[in-house]
N, CA, C and O of each residue as an XYZ file, in Angstrom:
304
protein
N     172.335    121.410    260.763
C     172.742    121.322    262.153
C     173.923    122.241    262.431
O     173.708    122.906    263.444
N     175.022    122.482    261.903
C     176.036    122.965    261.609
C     175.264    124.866    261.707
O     175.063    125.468    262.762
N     175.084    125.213    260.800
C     174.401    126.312    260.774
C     173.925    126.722    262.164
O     174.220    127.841    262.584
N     173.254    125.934    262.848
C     172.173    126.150    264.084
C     173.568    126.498    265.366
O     173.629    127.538    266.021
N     174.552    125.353    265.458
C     175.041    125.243    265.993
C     176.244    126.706    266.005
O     176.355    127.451    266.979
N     176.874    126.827    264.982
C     177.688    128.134    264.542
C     176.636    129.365    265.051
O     177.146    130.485    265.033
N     175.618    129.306    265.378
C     175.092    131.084    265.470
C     174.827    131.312    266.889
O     174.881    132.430    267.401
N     174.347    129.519    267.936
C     174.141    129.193    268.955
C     175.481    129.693    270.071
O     175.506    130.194    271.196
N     176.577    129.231    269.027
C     178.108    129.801    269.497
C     178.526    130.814    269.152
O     179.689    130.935    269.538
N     178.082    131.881    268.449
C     178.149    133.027    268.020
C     177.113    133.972    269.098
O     177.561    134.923    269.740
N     175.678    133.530    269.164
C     175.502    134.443    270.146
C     176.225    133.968    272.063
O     176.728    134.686    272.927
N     175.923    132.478    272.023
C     176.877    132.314    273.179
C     178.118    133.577    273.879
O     178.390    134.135    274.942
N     178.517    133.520    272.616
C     179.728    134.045    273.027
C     179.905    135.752    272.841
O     180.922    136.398    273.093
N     178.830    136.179    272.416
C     178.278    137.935    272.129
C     177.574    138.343    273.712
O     177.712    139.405    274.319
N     176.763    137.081    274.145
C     175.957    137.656    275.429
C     176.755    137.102    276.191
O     176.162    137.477    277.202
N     177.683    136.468    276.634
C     178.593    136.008    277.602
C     177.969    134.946    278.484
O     176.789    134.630    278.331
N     178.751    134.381    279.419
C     178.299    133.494    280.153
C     176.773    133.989    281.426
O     175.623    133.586    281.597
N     177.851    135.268    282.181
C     176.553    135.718    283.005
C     177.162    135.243    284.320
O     176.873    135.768    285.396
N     177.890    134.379    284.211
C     178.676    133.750    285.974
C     179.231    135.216    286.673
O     179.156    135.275    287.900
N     179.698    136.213    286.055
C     180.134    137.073    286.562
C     179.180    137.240    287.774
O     179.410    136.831    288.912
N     178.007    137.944    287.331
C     176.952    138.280    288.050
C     176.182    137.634    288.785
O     175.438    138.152    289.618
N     176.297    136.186    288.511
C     175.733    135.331    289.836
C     177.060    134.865    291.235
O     177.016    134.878    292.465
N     177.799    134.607    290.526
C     179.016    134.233    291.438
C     179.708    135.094    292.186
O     180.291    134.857    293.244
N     179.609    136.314    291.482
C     180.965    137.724    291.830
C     181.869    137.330    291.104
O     181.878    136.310    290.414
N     182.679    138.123    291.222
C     184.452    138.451    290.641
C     185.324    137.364    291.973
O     185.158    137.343    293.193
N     186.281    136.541    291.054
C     186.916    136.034    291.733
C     188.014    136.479    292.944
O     188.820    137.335    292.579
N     188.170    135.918    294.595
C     188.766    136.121    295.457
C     190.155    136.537    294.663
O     190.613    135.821    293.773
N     190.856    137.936    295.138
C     192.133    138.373    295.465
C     192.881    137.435    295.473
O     192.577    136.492    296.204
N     194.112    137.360    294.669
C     195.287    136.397    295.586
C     195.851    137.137    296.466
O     195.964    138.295    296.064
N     196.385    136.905    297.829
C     196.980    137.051    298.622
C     198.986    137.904    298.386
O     200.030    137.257    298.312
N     198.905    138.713    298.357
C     200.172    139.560    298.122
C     201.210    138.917    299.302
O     201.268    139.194    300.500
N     201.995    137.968    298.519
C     203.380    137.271    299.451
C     204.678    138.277    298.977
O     204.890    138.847    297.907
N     205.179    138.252    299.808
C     206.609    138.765    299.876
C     207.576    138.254    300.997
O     207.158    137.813    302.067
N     209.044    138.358    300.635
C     209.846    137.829    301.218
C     211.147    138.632    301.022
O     211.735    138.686    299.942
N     211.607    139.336    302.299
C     212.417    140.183    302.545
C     213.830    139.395    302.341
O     214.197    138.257    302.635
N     214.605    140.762    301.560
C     215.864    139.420    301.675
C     216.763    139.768    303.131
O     216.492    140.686    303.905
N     217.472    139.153    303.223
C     218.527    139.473    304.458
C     219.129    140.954    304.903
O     219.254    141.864    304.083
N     219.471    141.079    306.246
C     220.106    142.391    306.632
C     221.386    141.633    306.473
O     221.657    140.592    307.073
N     222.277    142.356    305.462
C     223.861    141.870    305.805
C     224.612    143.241    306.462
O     224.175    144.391    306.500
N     225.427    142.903    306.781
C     226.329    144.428    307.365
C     226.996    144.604    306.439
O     227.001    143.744    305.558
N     227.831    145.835    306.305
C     229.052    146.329    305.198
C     229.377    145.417    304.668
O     229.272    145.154    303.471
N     230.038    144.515    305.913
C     231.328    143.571    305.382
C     230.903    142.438    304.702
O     231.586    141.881    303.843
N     229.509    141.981    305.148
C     228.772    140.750    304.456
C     228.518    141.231    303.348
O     228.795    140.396    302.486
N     228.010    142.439    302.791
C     227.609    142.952    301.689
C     228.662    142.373    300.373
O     228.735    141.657    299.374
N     229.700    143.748    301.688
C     230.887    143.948    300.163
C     231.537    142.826    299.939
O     231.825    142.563    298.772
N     231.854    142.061    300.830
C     232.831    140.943    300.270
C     232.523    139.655    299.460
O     231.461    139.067    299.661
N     233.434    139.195    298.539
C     233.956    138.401    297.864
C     233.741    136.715    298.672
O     233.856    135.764    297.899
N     233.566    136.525    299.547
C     233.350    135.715    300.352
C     231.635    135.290    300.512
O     230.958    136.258    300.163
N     230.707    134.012    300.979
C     229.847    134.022    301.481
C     229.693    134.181    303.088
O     230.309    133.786    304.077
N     228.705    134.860    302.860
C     228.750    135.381    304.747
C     228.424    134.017    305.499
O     227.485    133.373    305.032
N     228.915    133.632    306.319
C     228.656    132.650    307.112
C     227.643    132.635    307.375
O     227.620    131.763    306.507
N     226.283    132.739    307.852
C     224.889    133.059    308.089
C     224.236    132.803    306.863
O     223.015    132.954    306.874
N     224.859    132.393    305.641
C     223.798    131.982    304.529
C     224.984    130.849    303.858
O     224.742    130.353    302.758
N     226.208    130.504    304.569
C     226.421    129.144    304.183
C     225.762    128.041    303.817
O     226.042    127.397    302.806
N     224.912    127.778    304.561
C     224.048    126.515    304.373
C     223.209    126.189    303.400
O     223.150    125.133    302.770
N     222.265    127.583    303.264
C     221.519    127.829    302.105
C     221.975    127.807    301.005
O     221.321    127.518    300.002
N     223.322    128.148    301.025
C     224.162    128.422    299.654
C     224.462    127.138    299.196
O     224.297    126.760    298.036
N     224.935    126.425    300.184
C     225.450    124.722    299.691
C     224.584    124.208    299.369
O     224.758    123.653    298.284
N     222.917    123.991    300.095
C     221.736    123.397    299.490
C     221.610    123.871    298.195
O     221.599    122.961    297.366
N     221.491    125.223    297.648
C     221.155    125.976    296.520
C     222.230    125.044    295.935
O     221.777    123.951    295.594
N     223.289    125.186    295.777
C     224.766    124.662    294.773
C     224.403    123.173    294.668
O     224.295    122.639    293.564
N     224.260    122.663    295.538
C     224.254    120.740    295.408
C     222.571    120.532    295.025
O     222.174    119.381    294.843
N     221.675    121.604    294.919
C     220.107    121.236    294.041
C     221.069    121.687    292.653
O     221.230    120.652    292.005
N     221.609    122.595    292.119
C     221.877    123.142    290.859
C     222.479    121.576    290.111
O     222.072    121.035    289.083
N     223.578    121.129    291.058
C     224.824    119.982    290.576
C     223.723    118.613    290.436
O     224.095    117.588    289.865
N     222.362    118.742    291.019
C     221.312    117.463    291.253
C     221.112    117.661    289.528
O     221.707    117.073    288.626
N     220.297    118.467    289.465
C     219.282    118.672    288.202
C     220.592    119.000    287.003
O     219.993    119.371    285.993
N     221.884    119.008    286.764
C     222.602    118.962    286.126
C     223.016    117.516    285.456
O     223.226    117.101    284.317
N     223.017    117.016    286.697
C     223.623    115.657    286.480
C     222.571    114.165    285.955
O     222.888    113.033    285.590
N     221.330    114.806    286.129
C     219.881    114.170    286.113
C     219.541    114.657    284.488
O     218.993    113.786    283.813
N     219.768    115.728    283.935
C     219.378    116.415    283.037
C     220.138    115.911    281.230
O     221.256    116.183    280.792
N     219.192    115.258    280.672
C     219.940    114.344    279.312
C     220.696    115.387    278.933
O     220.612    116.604    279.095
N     221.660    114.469    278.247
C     223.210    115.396    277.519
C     222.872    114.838    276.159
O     222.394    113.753    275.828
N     223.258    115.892    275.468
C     222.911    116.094    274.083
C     224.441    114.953    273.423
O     225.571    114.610    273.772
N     223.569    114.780    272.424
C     224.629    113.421    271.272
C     225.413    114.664    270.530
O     224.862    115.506    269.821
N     226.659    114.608    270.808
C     227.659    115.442    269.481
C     228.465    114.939    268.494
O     229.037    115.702    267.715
């Protein structure tokens, strides 16, 4: 049985399935992109967060401080 079965999966897998050619080639994914922000000079260069991405920034910082504080601490 073994024998029968090993050559059954041997040619299986030499002549291929064949779905290619009945189904087609699978749908494209969809090309997403996401522009980042226009900042001006001063938003650029500075040391500061630009007011206009405050908010985002605090959500971003208080998800980081979530999954920190949620996240097991190692035994030393």
């Amino acid at each position: 049985m073994q024998p029968a079965l090993a050559a059954w999966l041997a040619l299986s897998l030499l002549a291929g399935t064949g779905a290619e050619e009945m189904c087609g080639a699978p749908p494209a994914s969809p090309v997403r992109s996401i522009p980042a922000p226009h900042l001006s000079p001063e938003e650029r260069l500075s040391p500061h967060m630009p007011e206009s991405l405050r908010c985002d920034a605090c959500h971003a910082i208080a998800f980081q401080v979530g999954i920190r504080e949620t996240a097991p601490r190692s035994q030393e």
